[in-house]
N, C-alpha and C positions, 0 to 999 in steps of 0.2 A: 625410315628407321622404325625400330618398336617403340612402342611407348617406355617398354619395361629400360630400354637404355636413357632415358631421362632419369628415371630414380634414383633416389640416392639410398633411402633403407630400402631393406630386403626384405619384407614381413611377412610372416610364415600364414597368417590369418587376416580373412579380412570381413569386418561386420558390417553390415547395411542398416543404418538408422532411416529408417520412416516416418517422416513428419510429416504429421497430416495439417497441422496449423501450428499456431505459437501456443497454448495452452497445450497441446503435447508435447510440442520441444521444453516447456519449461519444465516435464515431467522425468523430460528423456537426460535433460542433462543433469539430475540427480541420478542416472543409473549409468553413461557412459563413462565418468569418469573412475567408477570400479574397474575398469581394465583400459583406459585409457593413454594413461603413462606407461603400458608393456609395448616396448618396441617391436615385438615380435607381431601385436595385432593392430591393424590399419579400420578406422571407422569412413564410411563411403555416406554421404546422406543422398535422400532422394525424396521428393516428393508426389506422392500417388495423385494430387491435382481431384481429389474427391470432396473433400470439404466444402463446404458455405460458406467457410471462414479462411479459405489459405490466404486471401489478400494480407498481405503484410508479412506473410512468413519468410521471404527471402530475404526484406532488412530485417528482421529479429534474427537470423542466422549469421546476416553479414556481421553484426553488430559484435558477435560471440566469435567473427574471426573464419566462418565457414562462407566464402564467396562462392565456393563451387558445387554443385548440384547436377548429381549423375540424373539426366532424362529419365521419368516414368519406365519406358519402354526397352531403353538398355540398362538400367538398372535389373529389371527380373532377368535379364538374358546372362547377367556378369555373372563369374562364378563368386558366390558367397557362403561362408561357414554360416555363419546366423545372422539373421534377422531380425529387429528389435521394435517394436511397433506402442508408442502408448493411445491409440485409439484406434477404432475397427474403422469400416469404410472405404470402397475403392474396390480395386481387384486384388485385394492381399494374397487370392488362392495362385496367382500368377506367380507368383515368389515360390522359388523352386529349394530354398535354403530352409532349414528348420526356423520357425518365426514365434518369437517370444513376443505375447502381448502382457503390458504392465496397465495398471487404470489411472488414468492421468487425473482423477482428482481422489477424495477420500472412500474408496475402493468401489462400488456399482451399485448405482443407487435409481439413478432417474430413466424414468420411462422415456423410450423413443423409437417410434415406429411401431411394431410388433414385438412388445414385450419388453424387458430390463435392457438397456443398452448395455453389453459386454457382456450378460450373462446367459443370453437368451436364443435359441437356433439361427434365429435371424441374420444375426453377429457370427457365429459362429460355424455355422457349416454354408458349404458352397456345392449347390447338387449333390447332396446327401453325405460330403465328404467334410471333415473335421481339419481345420484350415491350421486354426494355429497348432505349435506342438510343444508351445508350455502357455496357461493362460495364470499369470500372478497375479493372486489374490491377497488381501491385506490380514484377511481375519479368517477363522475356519467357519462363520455363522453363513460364508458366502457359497461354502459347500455346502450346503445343503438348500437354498435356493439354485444352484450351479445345479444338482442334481436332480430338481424338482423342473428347471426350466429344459434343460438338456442332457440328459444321463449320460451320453456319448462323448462329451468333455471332460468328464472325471478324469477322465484314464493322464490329461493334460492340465489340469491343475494342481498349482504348487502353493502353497501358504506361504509367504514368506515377508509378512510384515510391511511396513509403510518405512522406505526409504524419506521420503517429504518432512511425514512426521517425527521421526527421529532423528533428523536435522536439529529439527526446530527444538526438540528436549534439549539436546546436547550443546545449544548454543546458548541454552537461560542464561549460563552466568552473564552474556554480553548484553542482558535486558540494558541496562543503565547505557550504554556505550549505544545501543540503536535508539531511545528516547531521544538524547541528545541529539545526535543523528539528523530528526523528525524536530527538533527543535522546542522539545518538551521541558519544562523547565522548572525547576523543585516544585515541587506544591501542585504542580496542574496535573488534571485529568485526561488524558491524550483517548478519545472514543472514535474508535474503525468502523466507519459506516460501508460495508461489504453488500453489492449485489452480484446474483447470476446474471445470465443472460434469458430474456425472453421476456414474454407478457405479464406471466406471476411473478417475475421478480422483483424484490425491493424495489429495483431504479425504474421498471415497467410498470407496476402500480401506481409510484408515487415520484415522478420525477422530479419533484417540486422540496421533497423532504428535507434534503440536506441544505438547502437555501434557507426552508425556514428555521433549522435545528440553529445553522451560524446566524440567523438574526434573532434567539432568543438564547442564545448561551452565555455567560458573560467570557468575555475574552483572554481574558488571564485565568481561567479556571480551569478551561477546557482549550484542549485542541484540536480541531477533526480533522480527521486523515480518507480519505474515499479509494476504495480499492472494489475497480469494476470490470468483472469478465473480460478477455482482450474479446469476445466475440459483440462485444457494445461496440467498441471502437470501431472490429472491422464491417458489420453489417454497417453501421452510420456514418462512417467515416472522423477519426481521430478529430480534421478537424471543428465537423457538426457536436462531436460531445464536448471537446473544449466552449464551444459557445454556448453549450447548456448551462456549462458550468463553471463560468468568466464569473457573472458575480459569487460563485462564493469561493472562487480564487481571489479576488478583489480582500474578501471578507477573511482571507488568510485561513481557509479551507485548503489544505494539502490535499490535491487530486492527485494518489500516485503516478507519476509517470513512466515506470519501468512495470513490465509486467512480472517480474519479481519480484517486488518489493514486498508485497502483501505479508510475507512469512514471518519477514523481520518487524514488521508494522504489528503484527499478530503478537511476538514476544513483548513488542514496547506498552501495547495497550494494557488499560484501566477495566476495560469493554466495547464489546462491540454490540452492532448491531447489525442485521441482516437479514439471513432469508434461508432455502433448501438448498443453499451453496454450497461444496465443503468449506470454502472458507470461514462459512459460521460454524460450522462441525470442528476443525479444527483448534478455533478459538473455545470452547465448549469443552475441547479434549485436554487444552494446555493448565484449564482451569480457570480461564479470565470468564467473569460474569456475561451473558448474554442475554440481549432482546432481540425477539425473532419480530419483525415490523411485516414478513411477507412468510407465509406456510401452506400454502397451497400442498395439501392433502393427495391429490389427482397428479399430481405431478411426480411422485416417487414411487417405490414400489413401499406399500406398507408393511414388508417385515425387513426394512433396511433398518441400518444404522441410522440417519439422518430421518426416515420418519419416526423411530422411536424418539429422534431429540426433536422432533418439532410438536410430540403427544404432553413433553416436560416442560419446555425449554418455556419462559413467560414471554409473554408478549408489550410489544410497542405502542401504545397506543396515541396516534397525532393529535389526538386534540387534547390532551393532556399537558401538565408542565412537561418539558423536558429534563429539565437540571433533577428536578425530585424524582422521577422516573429514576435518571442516570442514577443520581446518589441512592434510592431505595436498593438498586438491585444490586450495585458494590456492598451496601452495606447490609444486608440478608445474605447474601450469597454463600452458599455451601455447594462445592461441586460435586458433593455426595447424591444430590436432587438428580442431576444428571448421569450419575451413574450408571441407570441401566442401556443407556445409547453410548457414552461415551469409553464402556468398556470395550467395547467392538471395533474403536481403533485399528487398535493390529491386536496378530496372537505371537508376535515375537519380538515383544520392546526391544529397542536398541541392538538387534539383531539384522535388521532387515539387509543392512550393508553386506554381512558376511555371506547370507543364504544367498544374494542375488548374484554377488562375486562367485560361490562355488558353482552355482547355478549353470551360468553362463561360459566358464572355464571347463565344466562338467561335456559340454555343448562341443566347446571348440578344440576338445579333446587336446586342451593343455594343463599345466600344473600352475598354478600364481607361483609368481617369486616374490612376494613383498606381501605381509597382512593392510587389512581394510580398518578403519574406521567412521563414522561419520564426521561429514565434514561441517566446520561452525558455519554458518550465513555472516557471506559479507558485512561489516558495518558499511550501510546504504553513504554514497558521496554524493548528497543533495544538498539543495538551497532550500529551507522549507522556506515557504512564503510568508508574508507578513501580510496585516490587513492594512489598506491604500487608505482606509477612511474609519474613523470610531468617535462615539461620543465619551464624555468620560466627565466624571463627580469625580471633586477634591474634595476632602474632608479637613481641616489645618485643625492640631491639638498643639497646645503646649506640655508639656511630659518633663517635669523634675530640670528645669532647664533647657530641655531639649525640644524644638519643632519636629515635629509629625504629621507627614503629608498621608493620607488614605488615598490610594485612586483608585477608581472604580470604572473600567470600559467596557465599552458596549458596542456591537457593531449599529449602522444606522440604520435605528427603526426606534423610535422613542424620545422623549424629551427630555435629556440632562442638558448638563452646566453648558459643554464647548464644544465644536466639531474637532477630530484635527483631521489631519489630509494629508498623505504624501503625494507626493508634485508626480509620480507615477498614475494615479488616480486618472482616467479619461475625461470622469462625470464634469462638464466645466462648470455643473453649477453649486455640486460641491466646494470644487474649488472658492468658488463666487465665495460659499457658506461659510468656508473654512477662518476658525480662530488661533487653529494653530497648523502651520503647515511646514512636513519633512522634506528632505532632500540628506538623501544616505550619499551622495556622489559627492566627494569631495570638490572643492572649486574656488572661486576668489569669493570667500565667504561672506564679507562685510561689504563688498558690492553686490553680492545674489541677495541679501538679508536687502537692503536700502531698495532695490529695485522691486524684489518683490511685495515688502511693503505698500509701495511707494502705487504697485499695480494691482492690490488688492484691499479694497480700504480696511475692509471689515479685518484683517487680519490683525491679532494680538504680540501673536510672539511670530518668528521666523528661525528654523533651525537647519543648519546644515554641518554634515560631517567636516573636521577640520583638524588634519593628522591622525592621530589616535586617539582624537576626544570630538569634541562639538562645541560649535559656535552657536549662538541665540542672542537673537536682537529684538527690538521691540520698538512699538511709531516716535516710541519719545528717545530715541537713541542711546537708549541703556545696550551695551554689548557683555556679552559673558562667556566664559566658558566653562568646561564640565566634562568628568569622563564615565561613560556607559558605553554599554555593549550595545548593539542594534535594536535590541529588544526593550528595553530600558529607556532609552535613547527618547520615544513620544510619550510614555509615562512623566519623566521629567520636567520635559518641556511642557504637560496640563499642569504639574506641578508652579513652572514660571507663569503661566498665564492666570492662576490660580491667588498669587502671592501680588500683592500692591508693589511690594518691594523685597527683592530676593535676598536672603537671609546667605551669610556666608556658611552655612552650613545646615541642610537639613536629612532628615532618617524619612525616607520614603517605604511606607508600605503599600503592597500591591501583589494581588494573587497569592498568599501566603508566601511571599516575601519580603525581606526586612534589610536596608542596606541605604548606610549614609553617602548624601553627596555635597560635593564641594564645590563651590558657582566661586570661579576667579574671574572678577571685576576685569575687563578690558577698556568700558569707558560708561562711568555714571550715565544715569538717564538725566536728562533737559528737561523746559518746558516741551510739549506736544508740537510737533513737529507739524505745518502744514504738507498736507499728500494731495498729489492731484495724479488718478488715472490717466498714464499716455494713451 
């Protein structure tokens, strides 16, 4: 039988998407969804198998719902209306359809090979002949390097704005809605530490950086989020980078894990930090303050947009505080400094959707039935992490009647008051350390508190989740309860190990916030209880 009597629609068009790895699918599906919903056109993907990077591309596709993948070599044979391509490389000239190239990050910037990648012969013609037959550009500043590198592409390029970035404009209002999200909590500073990929960049220079940033930040102040090329992952393997960067996952360091997240993590932040990425370009364009920590000069072309922001942009520097760094550059920042890079964006704010819709329809010689808009970015459905281990100073005031606990944490690198530890934690000598130790997993709470006492001497207080609040016990058999949110939840608890004897009611401040709690007695404390280690 034919294939075509399996079908169920009848579609008059069909478009060939080209992935060359996940960093241009995650480009691409900002532009298929412009005529994705017309039943009339069928998208076919395929990949040309060119990259350094395709490892991983067929779960990132599965993941999005596309299992099936037309072969390299019967794909150019199929008949197709167009072509959709966001990276060069492969035999693209084999594709016998018209073939629309988009630029999979903030429009062509970095050198590779001979000359501009995407803007330069190299890329662009195959035996003298000009391959793609629309090449989308973000900004008009790239016509006239486009015309300086290859004159013979003019007649193929179209300006029509940065679909990525006018996502991200159009979704500001949900800043507050993705903070949370990421686990950001009034008061605190949420800092995007962004690398590329390769030797110059941030994470290649200085791999060591973000470990030291989370052991001198304080913890309730700041929260870091890391959002790093998927070409890190796929050259070293997802899971050789996770064990780079276990402890400062430990350390309640948000290692993005989706390679879209970065966009939303872009809107939520304070500042970032980074490198000759777009995604410091971006952050840069939105207007959130920026330290460049990696600018490698040699690395882009010098009348790009991204090396004019890396001529402005200030810099990182490690051996410096971090927090004063952070807070100096929030608090000077005028994104007028940057201005002359970050105009160069696009040349059609909030347009990009519509040119690339008529663009494309234009192609497949149909009319749209439905107008375009940008679409907002998901609010991300994550678990951000918490830190497994912190040290942490109580401060106790009296105030007009009222007790006042100050807490102050710190991840472990320094000498304050108390360890605490969630029972997550692997280090067992932490453990050992530990004077106050978590358990977020609900359980027989008043025998998990007596046992692990009971197997850890040094231990002060013991808390474990218990309904919709929290149980804490202590060697002299004092039990109480209390309600906090997760986050709350071991500030408290330095609070009880803090306090000789817990007060029926105290005002906890921490990371500029303020919020009373109420300890219900479950069974007075005793004399000191002997404990002997099983």
């Amino acid at each position: 039988m034919s294939a075509q009597q399996w079908r169920t629609v009848r579609t008059e068009r069909t478009v060939l998407a080209v992935v060359h790895n996940t960093t241009a699918a995650t480009r691409l599906f900002d532009i298929l969804p412009l005529f994705a919903n017309d039943p009339r056109v069928e998208t076919v993907f395929t990949c040309p198998g060119s990259s350094a990077f395709t490892e991983g591309t067929d779960e990132f596709l599965a993941r999005a719902g596309i299992t099936r993948l037309v072969p390299w070599k019967q794909a150019v044979r199929r008949r197709s209306d167009l072509a959709i391509a966001a990276s060069y490389g492969g035999d693209l000239h084999e594709i016998t359809a018209p073939l629309m190239v988009v630029p999979h990050g903030m429009g062509y910037n970095k050198y590779l090979g001979d000359g501009v990648f995407g803007l330069s012969s190299p890329w662009l013609l195959h035996r003298d002949r000009l391959v793609p037959s629309i090449i989308v550009l973000s900004h008009t500043e790239q016509l006239a390097r486009l015309a300086a590198a290859c004159p013979r592409a003019l007649v193929a390029a179209t300006v029509a704005g940065d679909p990525c970035f006018d996502r991200m404009v159009a979704s500001r209002p949900l800043r507050e809605s993705y903070r949370q999200a990421f686990g950001v909590r009034p008061g605190q500073r949420l800092i995007v530490i962004s690398s590329t990929w390769g030797d110059s960049s941030l994470y290649g220079r200085d791999p060591g950086l973000v470990s030291r940033l989370a052991s001198r930040l304080d913890l309730d102040s700041y929260r870091l989020a890391v959002a790093l090329h998927p070409n890190i992952t796929v050259e070293h393997t997802r899971w050789q980078v996770r064990m780079w960067l276990e402890d400062c996952a430990r350390a309640g360091v948000f290692v993005l894990p989706s390679e879209e997240l970065w966009s939303a993590a872009l809107l939520a932040a304070d500042l970032t930090i980074g490198d000759h990425g777009s995604v410091s370009f971006y952050s840069a364009a939105l207007g959130t303050p920026l330290l460049l920590a990696a600018a490698p000069a040699s690395a882009v072309d010098p009348e790009s947009a991204i090396a004019k922001l890396m001529r402005l942009a200030p810099r990182f520097d490690p051996d410096r505080d971090p927090a004063r760094q952070i807070e100096d550059a929030i608090g000077t920042h005028d994104p007028k400094r940057l201005a002359e890079a970050t105009c160069l964006t696009t040349s059609r704010p909030g347009e990009s959707a519509h040119v690339l819709r008529e663009t494309i329809y234009r192609w497949l010689k149909l009319k749209p039935r439905t107008t375009i808009a940008p679409r907002a970015l998901p609010v991300p459905e994550v678990e951000p992490p918490r830190p497994h281990a912190h040290l942490a100073t109580v401060d106790i005031e009296h105030r007009r009647g009222e007790m006042h606990a100050t807490v102050t944490r710190r991840p472990v690198a320094g000498d304050l008051e108390h360890l605490v530890v969630d029972v997550r934690e692997p280090e067992i000598q932490l453990l050992n350390r530990a004077e106050v130790i978590m358990n977020a997993t609900a359980g027989h709470g008043e025998h998990w508190i007596a046992e692990t006492l009971r197997a850890l001497p040094g231990c002060r207080v013991a808390v474990i989740r218990d309904g919709t609040g929290w149980l804490a016990g202590t060697p002299d058999g004092l039990l109480v309860r209390f309600d906090a949110d997760a986050d709350q939840a071991p500030v408290i608890a330095s609070v009880l190990r803090a306090l000789p004897e817990p007060p029926s009611r105290v005002r906890v401040l921490n990371g500029g916030e303020s919020y009373p709690v109420t300890f219900r007695p479950v069974r007075p404390a005793g004399p000191p209880r002997l404990r002997r280690a099983r």
